[in-house]
Every structure is written in C-alpha cells, then in structure tokens.
N, C-alpha and C positions, 0 to 999 in steps of 0.2 A: 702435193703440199710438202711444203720440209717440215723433217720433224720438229727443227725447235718451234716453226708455228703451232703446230700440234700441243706442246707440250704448253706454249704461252699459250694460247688458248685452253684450254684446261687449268691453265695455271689462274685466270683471269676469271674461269666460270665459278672456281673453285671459292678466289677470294670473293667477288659479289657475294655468292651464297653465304660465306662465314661473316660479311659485314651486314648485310639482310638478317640473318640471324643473331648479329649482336645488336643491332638497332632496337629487333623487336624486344629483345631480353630487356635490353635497359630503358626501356618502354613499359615494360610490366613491371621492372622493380622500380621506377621511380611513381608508376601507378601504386605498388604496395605500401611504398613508406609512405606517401599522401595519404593514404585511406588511415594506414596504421597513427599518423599523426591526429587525422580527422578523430579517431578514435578515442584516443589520448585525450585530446583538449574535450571531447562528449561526458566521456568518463571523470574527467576534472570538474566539469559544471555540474553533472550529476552531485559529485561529492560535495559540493558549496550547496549545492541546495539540497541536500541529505539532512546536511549540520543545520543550515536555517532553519528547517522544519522541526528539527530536534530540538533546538533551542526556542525554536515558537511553543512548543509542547511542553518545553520546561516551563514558561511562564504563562501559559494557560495553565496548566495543573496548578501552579503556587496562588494563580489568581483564583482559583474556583475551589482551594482549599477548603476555605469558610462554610461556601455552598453544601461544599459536600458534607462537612459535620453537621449542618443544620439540617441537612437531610437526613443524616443517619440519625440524630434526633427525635426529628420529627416520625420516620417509619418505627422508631422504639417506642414511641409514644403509642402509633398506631397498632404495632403489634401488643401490646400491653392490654389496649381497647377492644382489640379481636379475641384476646386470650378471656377477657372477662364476658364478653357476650357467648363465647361459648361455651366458659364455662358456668353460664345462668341458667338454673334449670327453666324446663317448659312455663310458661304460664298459666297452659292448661294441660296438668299432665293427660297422657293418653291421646290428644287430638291435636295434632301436629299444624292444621289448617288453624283452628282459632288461636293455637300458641302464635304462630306467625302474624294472626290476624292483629295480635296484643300489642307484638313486638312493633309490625308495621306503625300502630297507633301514639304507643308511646314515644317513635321516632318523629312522626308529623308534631304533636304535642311538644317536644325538646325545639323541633326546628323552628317553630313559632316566633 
C-alpha cells in the first residue's frame, strides 16, 4: 500500500471520529440549553403563582380582619369568666366533691 493511502486513510478515520464527537457534543449542549430553558419558563410560573398566593393571603387576612378582633374579644371576655370562677372560693369549704357538686348545679340552673 502507498503511503499516502495510509496516511488518507488515517487521515479519514481520524476526521469521522472528530465529526462523531462533535455531533455528539452538540447533541448534549443543545440537550442542556432545552432543559436549562424548560427550567427557566418552571421557575417563572412558579414565581406567578408565588405572588398570586401572596396576594390571595393579603386579602384573606384583610377579609377576616373583623373575625379575628371579634374573636379576640370574645376569648377576653371568656378569660375574664375563667379568671372569676377561679377565683370563687369553694362552696363548701374543705369538700372538694360537693363544692363541684354546687358549682355543677348552679351551671344547669344558669343554663335553663
């Protein structure tokens, strides 16, 4: 075989393999910037509906404003009502069961 067959053959096996290996390259980088884009526009929707949420939560809180003062209201009321039954002495000092028994009594009697 003459040598310049030789050397064009080598010279031929040589380019395949370096066009083989650029195909594959720009194969995975045009795979990476798809994925990276896919990413992108996930990460964008995410953040629209981040804000939505946020902004839903604004106006549930402004809506339930009211609720909540009437609540806190009402539990000061109730802790006022706790603080006074405990601090009522026994009924029946010394006997813990007929104290309860009074207390039980007077509450059926109220609820009437």
């Amino acid at each position: 075989m003459n040598p310049f067959h030789v050397i064009l053959a080598i010279s031929l096996a040589a380019n395949a393999a370096l066009g083989w290996a650029y195909l594959g390259q720009r194969d995975n980088t045009t795979t990476a910037k798809v994925g990276e884009r896919q990413a992108v526009g996930v990460a964008m929707e995410c953040s629209k509906g981040t804000e939505q949420l946020e902004t839903k939560a604004q106006e549930r809180k402004a809506a339930a404003a009211p609720k909540i003062a009437e609540a806190k209201k009402q539990a000061e009321q109730h802790n006022r009502k706790a603080d006074k039954i405990l601090a009522t002495p026994p009924a029946v000092p010394g006997d813990a069961c007929a104290s309860a028994q009074a207390v039980v009594d007077d509450w059926w009697e109220k609820r009437k």
